[in-house]
C-alpha positions as a Markdown table, in Angstrom:
| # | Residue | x | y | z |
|---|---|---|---|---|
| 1 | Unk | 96.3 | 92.0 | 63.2 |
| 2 | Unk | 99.1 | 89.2 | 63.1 |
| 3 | Unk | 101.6 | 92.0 | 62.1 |
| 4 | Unk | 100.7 | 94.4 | 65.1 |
| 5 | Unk | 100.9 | 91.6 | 67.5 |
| 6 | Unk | 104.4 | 90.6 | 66.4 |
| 7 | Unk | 105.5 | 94.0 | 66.2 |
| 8 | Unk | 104.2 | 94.9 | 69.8 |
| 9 | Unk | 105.6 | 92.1 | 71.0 |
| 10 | Unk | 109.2 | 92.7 | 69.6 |
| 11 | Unk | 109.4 | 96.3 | 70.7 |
| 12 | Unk | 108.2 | 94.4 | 74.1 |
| 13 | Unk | 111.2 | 92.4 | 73.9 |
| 14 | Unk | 113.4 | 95.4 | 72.8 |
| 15 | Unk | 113.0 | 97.6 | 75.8 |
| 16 | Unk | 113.1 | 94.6 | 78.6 |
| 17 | Unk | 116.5 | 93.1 | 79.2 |
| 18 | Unk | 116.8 | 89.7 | 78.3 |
| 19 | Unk | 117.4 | 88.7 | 81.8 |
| 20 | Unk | 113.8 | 89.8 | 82.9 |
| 21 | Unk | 111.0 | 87.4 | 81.6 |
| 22 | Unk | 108.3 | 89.3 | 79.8 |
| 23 | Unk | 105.6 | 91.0 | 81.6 |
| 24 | Unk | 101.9 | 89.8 | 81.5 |
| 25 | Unk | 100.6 | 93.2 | 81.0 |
| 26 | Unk | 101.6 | 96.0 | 79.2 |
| 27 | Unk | 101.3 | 100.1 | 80.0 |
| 28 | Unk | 98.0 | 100.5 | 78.0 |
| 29 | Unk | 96.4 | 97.2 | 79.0 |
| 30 | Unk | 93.0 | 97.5 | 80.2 |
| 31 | Unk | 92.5 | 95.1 | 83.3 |
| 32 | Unk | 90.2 | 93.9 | 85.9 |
| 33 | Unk | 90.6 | 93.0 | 89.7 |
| 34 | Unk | 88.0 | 90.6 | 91.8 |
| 35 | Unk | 87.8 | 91.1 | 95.3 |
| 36 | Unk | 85.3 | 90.6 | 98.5 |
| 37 | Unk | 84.0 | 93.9 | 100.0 |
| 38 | Unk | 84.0 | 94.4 | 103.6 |
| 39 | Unk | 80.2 | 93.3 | 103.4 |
| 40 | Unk | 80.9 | 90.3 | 101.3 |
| 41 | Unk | 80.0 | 91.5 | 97.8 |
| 42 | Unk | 81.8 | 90.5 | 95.2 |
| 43 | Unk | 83.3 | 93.8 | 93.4 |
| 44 | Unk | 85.4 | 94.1 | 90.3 |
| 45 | Unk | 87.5 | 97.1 | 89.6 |
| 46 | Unk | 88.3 | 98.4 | 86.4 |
| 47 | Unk | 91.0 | 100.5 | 85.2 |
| 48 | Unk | 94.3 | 100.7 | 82.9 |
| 49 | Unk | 98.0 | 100.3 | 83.0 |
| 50 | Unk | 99.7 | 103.0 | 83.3 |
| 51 | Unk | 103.2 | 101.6 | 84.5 |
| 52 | Unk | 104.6 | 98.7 | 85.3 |
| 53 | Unk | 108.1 | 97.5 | 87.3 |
| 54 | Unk | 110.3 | 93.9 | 87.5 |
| 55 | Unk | 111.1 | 93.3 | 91.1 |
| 56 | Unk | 114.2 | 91.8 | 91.6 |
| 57 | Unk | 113.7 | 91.4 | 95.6 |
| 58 | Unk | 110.8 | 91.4 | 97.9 |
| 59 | Unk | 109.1 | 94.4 | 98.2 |
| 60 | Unk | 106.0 | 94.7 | 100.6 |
| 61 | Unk | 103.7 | 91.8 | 100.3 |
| 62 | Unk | 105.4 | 91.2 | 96.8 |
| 63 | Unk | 107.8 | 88.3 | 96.4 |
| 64 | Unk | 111.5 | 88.7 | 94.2 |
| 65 | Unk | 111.5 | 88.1 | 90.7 |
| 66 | Unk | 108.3 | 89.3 | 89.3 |
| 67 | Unk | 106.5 | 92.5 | 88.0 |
| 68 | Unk | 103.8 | 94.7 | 89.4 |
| 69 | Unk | 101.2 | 97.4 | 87.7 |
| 70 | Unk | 99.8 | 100.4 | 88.5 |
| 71 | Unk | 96.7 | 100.6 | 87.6 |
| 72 | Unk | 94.4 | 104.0 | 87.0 |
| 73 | Unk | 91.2 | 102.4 | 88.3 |
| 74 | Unk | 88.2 | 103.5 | 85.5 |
| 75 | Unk | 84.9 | 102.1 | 87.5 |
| 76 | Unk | 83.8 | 99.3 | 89.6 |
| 77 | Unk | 81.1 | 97.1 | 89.5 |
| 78 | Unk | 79.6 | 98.3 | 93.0 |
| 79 | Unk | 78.4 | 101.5 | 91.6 |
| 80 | Unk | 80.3 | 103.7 | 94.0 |
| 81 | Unk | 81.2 | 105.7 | 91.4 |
| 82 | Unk | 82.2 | 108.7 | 93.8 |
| 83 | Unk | 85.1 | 106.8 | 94.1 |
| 84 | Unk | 86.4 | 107.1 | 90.5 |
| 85 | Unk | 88.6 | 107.6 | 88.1 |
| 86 | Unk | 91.5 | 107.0 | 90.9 |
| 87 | Unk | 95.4 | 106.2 | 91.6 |
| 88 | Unk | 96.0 | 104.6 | 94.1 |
| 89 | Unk | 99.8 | 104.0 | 93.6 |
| 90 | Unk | 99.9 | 100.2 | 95.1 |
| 91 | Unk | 101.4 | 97.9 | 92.9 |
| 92 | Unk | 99.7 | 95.1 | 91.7 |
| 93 | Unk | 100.5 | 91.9 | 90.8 |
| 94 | Unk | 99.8 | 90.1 | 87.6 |
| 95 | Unk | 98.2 | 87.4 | 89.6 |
| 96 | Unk | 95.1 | 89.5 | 91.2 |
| 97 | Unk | 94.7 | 90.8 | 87.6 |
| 98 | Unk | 93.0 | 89.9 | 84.6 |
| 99 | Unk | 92.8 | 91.1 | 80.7 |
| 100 | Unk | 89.4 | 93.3 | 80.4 |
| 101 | Unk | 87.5 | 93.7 | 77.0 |
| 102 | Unk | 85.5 | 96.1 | 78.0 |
| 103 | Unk | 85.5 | 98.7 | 80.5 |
């Protein structure tokens, strides 16, 4: 397991400029988001990496110098499943998302 880790994490490296700092999450990640429904029930969202992009300026509600995901949202907590599999297209930031074991 040691070996895949360091080999992920030097092809990682490879493809992002040293410039850049590495990003949290990769494309393949499975992930989680928290967030307050309009009724004020806790919901989590669950879905998967499927792209990810550095920043170098503000863009929207997202602030210079940092990377954002698009996620392909699986399920959610809530049960709506009507609602999923979904792409949304907004980009995410690494701070409203979390590392998901299982989905």
């Amino acid at each position: 397991m040691a070996v895949a880790t360091a080999a992920a994490s030097r092809s990682r490296k490879a493809l992002i400029p040293g410039v850049y700092p590495l990003p949290k999450f990769n494309i393949g990640d499975w992930v989680a988001e928290d967030w307050i429904d309009e009724f004020d029930n806790e919901v989590t969202d669950f879905g998967q990496v499927t792209g990810i992009c550095y920043l170098p300026e503000e863009y929207f509600d997202c602030p210079a110098n940092t990377w954002v995901y698009f996620i392909h949202w699986i399920r959610a907590s809530s049960g709506l499943d009507s609602c999923y599999p979904c792409f949304d297209g907004q980009p995410k930031q690494a701070d409203h998302l979390r590392l998901a074991q299982h989905i």
